[in-house]
BAFI-3210 file (N, C-alpha, C; in Angstrom, 3 decimals, decimal comma, padded with zeros to 6 digits):
// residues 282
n [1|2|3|4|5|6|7|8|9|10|11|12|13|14|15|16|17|18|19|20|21|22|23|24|25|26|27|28|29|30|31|32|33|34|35|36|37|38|39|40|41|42|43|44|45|46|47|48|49|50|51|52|53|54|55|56|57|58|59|60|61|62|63|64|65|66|67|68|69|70|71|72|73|74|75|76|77|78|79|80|81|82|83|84|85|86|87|88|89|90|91|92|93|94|95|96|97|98|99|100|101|102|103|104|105|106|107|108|109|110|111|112|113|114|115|116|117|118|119|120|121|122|123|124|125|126|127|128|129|130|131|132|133|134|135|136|137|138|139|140|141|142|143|144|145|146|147|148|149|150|151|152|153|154|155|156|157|158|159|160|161|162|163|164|165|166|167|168|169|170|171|172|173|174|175|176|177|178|179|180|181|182|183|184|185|186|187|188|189|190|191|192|193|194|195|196|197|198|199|200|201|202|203|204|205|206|207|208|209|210|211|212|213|214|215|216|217|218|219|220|221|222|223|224|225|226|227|228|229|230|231|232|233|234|235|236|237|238|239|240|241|242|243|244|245|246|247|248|249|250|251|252|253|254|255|256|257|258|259|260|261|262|263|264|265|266|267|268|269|270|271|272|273|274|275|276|277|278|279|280|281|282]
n.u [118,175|117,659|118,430|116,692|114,268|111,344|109,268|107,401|108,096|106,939|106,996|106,709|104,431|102,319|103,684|102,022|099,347|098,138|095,753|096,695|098,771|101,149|100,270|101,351|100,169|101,959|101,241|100,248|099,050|096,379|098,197|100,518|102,057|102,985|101,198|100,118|098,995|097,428|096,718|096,111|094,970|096,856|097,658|099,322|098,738|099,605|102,617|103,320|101,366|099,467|097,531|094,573|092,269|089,156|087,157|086,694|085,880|088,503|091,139|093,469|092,492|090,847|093,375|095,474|093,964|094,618|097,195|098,530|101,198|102,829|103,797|105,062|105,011|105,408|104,914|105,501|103,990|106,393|108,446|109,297|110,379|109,088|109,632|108,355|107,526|104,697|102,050|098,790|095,903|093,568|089,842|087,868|084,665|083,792|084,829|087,458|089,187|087,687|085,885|087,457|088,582|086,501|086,190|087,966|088,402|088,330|086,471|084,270|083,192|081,977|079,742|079,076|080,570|082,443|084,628|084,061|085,298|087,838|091,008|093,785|097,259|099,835|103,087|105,907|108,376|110,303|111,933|113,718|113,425|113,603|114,934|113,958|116,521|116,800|118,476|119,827|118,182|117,275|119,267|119,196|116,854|117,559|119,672|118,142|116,174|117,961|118,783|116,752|116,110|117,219|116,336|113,690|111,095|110,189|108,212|104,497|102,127|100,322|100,220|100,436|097,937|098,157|097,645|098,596|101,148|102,100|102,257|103,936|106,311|106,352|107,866|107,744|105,729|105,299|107,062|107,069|108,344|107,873|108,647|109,189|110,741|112,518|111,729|108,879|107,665|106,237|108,394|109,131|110,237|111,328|111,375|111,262|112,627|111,758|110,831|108,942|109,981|108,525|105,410|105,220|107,667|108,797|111,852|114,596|117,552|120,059|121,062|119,710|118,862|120,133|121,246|119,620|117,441|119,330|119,474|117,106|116,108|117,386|114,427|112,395|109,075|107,556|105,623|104,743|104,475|102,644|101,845|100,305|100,306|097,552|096,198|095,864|096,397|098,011|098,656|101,273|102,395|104,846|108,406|111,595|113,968|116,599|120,362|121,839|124,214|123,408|123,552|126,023|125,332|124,254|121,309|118,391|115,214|111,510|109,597|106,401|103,334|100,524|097,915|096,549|093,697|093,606|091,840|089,639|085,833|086,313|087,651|089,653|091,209|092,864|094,632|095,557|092,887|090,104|087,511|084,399|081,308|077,936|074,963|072,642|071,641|069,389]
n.v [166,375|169,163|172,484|175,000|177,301|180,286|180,341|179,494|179,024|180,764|178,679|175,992|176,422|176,375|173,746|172,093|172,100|169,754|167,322|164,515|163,446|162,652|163,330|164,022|164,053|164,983|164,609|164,963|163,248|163,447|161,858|162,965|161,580|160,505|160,632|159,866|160,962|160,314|162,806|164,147|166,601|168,511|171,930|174,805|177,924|179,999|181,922|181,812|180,480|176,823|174,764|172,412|170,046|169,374|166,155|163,934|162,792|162,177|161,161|162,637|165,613|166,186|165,949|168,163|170,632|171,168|169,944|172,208|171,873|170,340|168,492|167,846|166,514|166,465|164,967|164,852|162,827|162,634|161,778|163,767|165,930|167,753|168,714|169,774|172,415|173,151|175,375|175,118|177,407|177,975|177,346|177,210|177,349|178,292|180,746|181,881|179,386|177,288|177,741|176,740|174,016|173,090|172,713|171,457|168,979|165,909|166,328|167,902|166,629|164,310|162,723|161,864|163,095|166,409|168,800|169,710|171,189|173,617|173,828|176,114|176,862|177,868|178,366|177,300|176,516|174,947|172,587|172,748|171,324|167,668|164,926|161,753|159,087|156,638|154,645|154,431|153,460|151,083|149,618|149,321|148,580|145,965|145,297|144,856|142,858|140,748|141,017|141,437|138,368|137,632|138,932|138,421|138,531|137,012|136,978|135,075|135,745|137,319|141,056|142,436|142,387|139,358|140,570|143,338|142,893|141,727|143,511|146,087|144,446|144,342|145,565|147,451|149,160|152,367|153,982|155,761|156,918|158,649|160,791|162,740|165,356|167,470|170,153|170,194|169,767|167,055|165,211|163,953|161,052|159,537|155,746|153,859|151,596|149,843|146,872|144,142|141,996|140,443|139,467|141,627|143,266|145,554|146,492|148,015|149,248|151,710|152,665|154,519|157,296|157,792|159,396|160,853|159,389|158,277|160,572|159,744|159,116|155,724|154,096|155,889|156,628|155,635|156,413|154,850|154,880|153,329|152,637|151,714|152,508|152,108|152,909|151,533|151,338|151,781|152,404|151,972|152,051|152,360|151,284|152,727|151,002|151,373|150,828|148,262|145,652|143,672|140,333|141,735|144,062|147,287|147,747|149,438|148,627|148,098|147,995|146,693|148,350|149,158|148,957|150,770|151,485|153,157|153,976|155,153|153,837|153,460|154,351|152,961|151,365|148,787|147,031|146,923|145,252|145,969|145,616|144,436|145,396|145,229|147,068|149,430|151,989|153,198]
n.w [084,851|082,840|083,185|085,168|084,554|085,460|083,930|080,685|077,579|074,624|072,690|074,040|075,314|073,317|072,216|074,558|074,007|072,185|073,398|072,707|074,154|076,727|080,326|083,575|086,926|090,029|093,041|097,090|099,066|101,974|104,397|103,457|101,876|098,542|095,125|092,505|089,109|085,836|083,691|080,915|079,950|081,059|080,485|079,011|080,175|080,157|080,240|082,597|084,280|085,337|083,683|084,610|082,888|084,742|083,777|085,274|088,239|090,259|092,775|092,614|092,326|094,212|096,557|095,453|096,135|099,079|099,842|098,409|096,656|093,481|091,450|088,004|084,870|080,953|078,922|074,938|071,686|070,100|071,924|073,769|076,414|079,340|082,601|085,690|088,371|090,393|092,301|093,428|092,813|092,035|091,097|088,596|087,022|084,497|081,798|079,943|079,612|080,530|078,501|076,201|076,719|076,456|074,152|072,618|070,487|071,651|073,753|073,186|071,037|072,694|073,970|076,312|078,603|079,468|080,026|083,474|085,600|085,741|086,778|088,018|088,409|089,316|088,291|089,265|089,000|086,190|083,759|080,823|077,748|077,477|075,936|076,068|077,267|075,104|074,454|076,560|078,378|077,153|077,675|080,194|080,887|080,095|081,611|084,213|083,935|084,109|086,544|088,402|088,964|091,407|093,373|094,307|096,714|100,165|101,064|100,689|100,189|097,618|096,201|094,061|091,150|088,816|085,927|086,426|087,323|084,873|083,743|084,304|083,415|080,827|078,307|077,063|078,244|080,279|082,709|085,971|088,753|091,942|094,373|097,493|098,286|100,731|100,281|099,636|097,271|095,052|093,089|090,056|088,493|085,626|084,900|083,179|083,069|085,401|086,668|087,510|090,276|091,322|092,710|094,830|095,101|092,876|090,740|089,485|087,186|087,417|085,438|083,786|083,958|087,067|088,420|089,693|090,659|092,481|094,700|096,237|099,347|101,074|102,508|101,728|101,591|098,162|095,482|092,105|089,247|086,497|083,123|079,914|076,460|075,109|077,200|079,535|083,447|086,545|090,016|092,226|096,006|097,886|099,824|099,565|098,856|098,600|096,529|095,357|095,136|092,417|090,426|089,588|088,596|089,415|091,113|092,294|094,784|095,098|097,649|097,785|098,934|098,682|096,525|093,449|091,340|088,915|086,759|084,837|084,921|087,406|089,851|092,709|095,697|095,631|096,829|100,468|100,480|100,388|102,585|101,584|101,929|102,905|101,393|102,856|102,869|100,446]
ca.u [117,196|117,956|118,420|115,498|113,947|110,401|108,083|107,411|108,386|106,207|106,880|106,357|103,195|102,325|103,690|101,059|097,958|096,959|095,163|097,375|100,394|101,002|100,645|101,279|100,542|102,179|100,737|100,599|097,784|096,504|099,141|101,622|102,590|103,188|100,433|100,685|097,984|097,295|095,917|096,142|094,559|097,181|098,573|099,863|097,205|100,202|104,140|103,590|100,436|099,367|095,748|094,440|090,631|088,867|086,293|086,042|086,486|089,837|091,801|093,963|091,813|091,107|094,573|096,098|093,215|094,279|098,347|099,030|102,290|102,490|105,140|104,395|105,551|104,577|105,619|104,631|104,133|107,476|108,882|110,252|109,212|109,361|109,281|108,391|106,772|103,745|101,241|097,431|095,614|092,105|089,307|086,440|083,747|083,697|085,445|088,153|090,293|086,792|085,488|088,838|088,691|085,244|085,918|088,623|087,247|088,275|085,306|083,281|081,799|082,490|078,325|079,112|081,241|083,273|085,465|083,732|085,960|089,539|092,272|094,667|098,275|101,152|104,284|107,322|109,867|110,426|112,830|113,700|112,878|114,597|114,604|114,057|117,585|116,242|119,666|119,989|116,549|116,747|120,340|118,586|115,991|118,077|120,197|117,323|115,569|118,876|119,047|115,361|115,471|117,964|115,866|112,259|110,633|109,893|106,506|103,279|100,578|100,010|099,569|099,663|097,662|098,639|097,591|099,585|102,560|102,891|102,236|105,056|107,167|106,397|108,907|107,006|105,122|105,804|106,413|107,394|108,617|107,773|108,884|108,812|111,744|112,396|110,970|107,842|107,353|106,842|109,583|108,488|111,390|111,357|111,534|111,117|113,489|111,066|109,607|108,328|110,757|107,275|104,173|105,493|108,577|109,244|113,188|115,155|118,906|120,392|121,865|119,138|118,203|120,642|121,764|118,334|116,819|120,087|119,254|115,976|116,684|116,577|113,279|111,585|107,874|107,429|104,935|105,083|102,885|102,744|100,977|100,339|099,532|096,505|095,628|096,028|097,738|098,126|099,825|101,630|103,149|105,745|109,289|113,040|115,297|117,969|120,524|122,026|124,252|122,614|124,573|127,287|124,549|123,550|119,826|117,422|113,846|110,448|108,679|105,201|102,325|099,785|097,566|095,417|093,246|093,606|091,622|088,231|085,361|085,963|088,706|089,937|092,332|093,442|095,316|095,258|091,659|088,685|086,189|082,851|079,960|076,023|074,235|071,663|070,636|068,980]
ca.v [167,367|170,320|174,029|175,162|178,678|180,212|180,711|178,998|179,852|180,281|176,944|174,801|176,096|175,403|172,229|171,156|172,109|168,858|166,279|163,340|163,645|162,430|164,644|163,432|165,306|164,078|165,278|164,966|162,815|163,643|161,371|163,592|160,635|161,055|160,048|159,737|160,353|160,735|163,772|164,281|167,544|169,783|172,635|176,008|178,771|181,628|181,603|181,265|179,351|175,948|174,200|171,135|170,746|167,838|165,561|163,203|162,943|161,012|161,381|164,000|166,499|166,425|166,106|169,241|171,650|170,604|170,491|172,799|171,636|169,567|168,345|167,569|165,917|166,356|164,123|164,520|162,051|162,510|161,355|165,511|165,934|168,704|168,413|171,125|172,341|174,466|174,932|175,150|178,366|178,189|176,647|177,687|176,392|178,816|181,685|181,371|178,112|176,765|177,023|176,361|172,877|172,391|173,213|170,479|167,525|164,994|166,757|169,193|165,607|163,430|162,180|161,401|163,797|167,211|169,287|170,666|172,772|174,001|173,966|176,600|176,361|178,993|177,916|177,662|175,998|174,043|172,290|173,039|170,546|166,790|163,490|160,427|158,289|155,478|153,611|153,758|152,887|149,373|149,237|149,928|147,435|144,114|144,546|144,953|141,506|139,763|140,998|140,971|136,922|137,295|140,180|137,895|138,188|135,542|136,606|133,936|136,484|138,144|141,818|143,057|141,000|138,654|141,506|144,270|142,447|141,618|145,476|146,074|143,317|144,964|146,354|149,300|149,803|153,282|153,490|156,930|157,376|159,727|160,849|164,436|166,508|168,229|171,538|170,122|169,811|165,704|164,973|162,420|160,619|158,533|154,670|153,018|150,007|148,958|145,929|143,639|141,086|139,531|140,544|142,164|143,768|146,425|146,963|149,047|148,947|152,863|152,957|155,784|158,496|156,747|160,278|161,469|158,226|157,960|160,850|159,343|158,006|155,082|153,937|156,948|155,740|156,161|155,980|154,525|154,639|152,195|153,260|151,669|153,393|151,603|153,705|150,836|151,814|151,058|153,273|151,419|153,163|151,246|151,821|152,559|150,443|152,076|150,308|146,784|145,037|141,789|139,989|142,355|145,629|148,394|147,470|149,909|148,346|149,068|146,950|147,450|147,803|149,770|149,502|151,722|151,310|154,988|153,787|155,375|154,768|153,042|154,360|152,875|150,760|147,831|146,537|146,201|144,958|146,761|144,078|144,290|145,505|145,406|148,559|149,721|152,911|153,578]
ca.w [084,423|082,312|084,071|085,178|084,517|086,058|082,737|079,736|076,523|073,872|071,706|074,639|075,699|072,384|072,485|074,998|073,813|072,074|073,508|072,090|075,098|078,322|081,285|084,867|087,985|091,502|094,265|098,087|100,008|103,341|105,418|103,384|100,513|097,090|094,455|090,676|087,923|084,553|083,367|079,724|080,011|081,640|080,002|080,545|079,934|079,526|080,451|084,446|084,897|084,330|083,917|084,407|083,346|085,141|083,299|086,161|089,872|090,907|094,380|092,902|091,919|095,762|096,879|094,937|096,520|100,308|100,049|096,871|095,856|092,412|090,771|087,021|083,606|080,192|077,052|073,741|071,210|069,837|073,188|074,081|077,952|080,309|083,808|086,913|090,186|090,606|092,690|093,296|093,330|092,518|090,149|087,756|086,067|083,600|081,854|078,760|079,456|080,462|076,481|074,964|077,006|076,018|072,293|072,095|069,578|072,757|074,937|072,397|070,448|073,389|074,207|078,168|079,576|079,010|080,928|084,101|086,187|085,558|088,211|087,809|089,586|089,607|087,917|090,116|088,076|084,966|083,043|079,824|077,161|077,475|075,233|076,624|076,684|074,743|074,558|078,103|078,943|076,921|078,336|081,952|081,326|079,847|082,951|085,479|083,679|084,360|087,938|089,192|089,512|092,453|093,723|094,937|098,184|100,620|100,857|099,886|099,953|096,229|096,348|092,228|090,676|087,648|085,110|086,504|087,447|083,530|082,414|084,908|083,094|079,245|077,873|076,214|079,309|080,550|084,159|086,439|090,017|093,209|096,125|097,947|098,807|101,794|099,708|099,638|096,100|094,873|092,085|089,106|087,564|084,329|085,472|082,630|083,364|085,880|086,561|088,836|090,812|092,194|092,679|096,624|094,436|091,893|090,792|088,199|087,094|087,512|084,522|082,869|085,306|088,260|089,009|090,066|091,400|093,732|095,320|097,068|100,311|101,659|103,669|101,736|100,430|097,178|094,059|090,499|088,180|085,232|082,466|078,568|075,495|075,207|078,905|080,844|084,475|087,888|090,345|093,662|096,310|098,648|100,369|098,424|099,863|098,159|095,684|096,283|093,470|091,644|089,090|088,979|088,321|090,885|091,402|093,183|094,402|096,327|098,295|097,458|100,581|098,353|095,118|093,456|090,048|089,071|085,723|085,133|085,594|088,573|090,538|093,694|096,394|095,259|097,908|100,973|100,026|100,965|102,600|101,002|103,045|102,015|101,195|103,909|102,605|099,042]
c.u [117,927|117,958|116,925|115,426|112,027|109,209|108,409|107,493|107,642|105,679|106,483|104,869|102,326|101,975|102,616|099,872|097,179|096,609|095,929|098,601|100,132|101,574|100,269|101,395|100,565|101,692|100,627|099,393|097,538|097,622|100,362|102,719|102,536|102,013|100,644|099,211|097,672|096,429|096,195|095,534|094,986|097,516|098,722|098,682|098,153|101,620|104,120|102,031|099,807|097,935|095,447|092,981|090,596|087,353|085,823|086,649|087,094|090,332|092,537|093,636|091,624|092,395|095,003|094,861|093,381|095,885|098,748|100,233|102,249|103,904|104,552|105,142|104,596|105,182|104,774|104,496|105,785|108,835|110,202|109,289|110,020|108,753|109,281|107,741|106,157|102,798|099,575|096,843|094,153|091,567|087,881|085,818|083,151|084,625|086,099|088,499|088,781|086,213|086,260|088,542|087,714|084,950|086,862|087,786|087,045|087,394|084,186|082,128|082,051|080,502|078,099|079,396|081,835|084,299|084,443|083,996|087,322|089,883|093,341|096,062|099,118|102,172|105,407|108,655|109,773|111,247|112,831|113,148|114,100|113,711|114,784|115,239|116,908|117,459|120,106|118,947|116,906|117,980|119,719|117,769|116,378|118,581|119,211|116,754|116,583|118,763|117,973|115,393|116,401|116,998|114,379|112,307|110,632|108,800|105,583|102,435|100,541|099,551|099,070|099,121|098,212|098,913|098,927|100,608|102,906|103,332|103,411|106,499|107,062|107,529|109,005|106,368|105,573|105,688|107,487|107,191|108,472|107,602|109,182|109,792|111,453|111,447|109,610|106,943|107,357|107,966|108,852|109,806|110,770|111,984|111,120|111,113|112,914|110,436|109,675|109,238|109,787|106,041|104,156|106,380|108,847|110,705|113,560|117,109|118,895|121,212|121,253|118,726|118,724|120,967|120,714|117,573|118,180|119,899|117,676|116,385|116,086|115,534|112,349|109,956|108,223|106,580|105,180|103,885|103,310|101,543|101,225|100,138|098,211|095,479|094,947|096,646|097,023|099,671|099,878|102,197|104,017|107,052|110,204|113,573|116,383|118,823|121,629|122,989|123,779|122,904|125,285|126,593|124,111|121,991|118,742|115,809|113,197|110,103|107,215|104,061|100,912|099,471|096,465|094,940|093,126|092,606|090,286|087,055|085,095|087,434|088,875|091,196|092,262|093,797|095,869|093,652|091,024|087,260|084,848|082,048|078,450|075,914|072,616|070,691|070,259|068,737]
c.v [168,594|171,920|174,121|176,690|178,519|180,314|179,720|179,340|179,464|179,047|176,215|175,377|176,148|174,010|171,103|171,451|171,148|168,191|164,471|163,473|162,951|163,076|163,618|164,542|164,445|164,618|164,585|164,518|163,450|163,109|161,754|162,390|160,647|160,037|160,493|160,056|161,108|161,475|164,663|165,682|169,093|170,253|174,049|177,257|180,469|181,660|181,228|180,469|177,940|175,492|172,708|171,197|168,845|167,392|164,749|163,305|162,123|161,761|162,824|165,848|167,801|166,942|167,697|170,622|171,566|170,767|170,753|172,355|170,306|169,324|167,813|166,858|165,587|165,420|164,066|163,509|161,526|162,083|162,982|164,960|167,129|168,114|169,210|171,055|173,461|174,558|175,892|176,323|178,592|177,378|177,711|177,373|176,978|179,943|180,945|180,448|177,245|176,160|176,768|174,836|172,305|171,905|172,173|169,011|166,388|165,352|167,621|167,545|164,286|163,461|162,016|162,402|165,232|167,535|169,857|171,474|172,574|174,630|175,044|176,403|177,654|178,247|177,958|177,116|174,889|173,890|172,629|171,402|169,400|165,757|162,358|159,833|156,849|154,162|153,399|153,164|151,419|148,965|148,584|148,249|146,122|144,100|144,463|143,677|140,743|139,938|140,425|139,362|137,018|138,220|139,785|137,790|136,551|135,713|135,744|135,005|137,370|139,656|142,654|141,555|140,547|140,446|143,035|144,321|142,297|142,840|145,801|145,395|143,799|145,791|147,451|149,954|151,101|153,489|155,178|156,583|158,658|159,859|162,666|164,656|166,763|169,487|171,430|169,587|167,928|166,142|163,840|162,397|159,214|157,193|153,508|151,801|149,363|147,964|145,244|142,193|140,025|140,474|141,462|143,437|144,607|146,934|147,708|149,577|150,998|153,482|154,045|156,134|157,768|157,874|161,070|160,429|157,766|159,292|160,992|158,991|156,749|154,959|155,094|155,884|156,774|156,042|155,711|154,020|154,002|152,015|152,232|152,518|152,883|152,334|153,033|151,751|151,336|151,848|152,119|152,704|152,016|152,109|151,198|152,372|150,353|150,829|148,913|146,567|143,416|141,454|140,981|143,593|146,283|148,277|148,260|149,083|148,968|147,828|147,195|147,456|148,497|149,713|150,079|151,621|152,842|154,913|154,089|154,540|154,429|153,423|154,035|151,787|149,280|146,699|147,587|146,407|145,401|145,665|145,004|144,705|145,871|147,190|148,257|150,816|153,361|155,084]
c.w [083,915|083,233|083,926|085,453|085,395|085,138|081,509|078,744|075,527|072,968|072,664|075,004|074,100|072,089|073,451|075,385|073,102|073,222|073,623|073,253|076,469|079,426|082,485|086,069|089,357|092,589|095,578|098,475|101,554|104,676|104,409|102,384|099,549|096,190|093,097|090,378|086,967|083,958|081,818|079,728|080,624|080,413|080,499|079,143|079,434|080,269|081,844|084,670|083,658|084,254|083,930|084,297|083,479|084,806|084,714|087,583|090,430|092,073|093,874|092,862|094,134|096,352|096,353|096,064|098,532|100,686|098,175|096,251|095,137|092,081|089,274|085,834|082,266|079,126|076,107|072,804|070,252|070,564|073,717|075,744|078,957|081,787|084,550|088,288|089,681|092,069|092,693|093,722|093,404|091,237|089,616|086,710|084,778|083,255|080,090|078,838|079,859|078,977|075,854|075,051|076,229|074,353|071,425|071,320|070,919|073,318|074,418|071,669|071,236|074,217|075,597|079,459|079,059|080,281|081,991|085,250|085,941|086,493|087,769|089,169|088,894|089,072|088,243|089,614|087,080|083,983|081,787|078,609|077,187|076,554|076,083|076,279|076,241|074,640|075,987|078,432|078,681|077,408|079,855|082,439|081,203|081,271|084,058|085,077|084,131|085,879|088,863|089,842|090,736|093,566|094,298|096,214|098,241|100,738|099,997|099,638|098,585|096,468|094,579|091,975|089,365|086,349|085,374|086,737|085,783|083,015|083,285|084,351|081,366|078,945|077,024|077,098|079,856|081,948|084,914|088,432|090,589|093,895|096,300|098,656|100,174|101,197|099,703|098,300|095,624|093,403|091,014|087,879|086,307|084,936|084,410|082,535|084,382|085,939|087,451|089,057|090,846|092,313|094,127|095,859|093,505|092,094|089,816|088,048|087,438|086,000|083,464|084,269|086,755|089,110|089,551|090,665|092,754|094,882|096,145|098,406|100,778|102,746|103,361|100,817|099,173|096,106|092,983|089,914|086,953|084,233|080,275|077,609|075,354|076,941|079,490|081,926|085,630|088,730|091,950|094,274|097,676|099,374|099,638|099,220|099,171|097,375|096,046|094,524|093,225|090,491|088,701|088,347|089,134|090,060|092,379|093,214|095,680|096,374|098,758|098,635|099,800|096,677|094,798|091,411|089,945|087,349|085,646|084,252|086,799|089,330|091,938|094,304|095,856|096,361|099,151|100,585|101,055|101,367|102,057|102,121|102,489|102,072|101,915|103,539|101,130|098,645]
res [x|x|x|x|x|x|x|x|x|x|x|x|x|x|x|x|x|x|x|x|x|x|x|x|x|x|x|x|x|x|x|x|x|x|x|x|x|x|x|x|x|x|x|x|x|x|x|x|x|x|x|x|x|x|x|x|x|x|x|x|x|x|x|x|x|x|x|x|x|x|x|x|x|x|x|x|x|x|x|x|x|x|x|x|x|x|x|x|x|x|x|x|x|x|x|x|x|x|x|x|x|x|x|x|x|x|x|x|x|x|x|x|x|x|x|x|x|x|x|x|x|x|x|x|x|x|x|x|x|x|x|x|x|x|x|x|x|x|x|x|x|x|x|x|x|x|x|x|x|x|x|x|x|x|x|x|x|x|x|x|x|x|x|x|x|x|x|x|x|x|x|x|x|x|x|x|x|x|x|x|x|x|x|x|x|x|x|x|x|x|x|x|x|x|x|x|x|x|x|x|x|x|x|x|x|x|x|x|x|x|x|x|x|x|x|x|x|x|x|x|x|x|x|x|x|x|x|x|x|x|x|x|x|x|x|x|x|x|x|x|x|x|x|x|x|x|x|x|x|x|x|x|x|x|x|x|x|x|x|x|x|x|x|x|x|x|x|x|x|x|x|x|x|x|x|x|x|x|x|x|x|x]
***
């Protein structure tokens, strides 16, 4: 990650006022575990604060208003991406960043839904602007396809299903790691080279971002989110059992215990499966 200063400088907030980008915000669940999700709608409202306005009601919206600290990542279509920490200070359902949101073409001639309240957060640190290593990445990922087959559970029981084990296995698929510091703050690393050993399994060679994914520890849980352009995704969350070599490549993987359809307009758990129960009251 690039040095990190406490404000944003004019071009980048700028930079992420369209619509067209991908913004990720990590945040902290009640049992204190890191959660992923895709919020195309942050940006920063003026050099120290940032915004997120929320159309619909997903877990993190919750989460952030309960333990404030965020960790975040933006990429634009040109694949530029900043990465930081803020956190959560208050919300409102109206005001200026209220009608700006509203005034965007995505939510101004959008027939269903708009923006209806904006989250503001405090800006506590943020990287300067980085490029994706794209020659390491497809480096990252041939060797992690060669390694993965040594790399399968013994588990029978299926926990991704068919579909999201493949988007895991794409090789355009875009996929992001996180785990939470001692500071408090989650972290979200670029994980491109991910993919799925098995459907129990998610691995990834070290060879892009190895120097920031080695300092995780082992036995820490962690989240990854796995995301298309097409805005498919599917976030797991599992335990890093730190890096192992397989065919002659340092191999980090997770061993997945948790899934979650973070895809609207039905968001929920995945796995471990939620039994069914009738409806009693109308």
């Amino acid at each position: 990650m690039s040095d990190t200063r406490k404000e944003f400088m004019e071009n980048e907030i700028k930079a992420f006022k369209p619509e067209e980008k991908i913004g990720l915000v990590a945040s902290i669940n009640p049992k204190g575990l890191p959660h992923l999700s895709l919020i195309t709608s942050i940006q920063a409202a003026g050099p120290s604060t940032v915004t997120l306005g929320e159309f619909c009601k997903g877990k993190s919206k919750e989460y952030i208003q309960k333990r404030r600290n965020i960790g975040f990542l933006i990429m634009t279509l040109d694949r530029k991406l900043w990465r930081g920490k803020a956190t959560w200070t208050h919300l409102r359902k109206e005001g200026p960043e209220f009608e700006t949101y509203n005034n965007l073409p995505m939510f101004r001639y959008n027939a269903y839904f708009g923006i209806n309240t904006v989250h503001y957060l405090d800006l506590m640190e943020t990287s300067g602007q980085e490029s994706l290593p794209l020659g390491r990445i497809v480096y990252a990922s041939l060797l992690t396809r060669l390694a993965k087959g040594n790399l399968k559970t013994a588990g029978q029981k299926r926990i991704l299903k068919p579909f999201a084990e493949s988007m895991f296995n794409r090789l355009e698929t875009l996929k992001f790691i996180s785990w939470i510091p001692d500071d408090g703050f989650p972290v979200i690393i670029p994980v491109l080279q991910c993919q799925a050993a098995d459907s129990r399994r998610v691995v990834f060679s070290s060879r892009a971002y190895g120097n920031e994914l080695k300092k995780i520890p082992k036995g820490t849980i962690v989240a990854v989110f796995a995301m298309t352009m097409k805005m498919e995704d599917v976030l797991i969350r599992g335990t890093f059992n730190g890096f192992s070599t397989s065919r002659f490549t340092e191999v980090g993987c997770v061993d997945i215990d948790w899934v979650y359809n973070s895809m609207p307009p039905c968001h929920g758990q995945i796995y471990p499966e939620i039994p069914l129960t009738p409806v009693i009251e109308f």
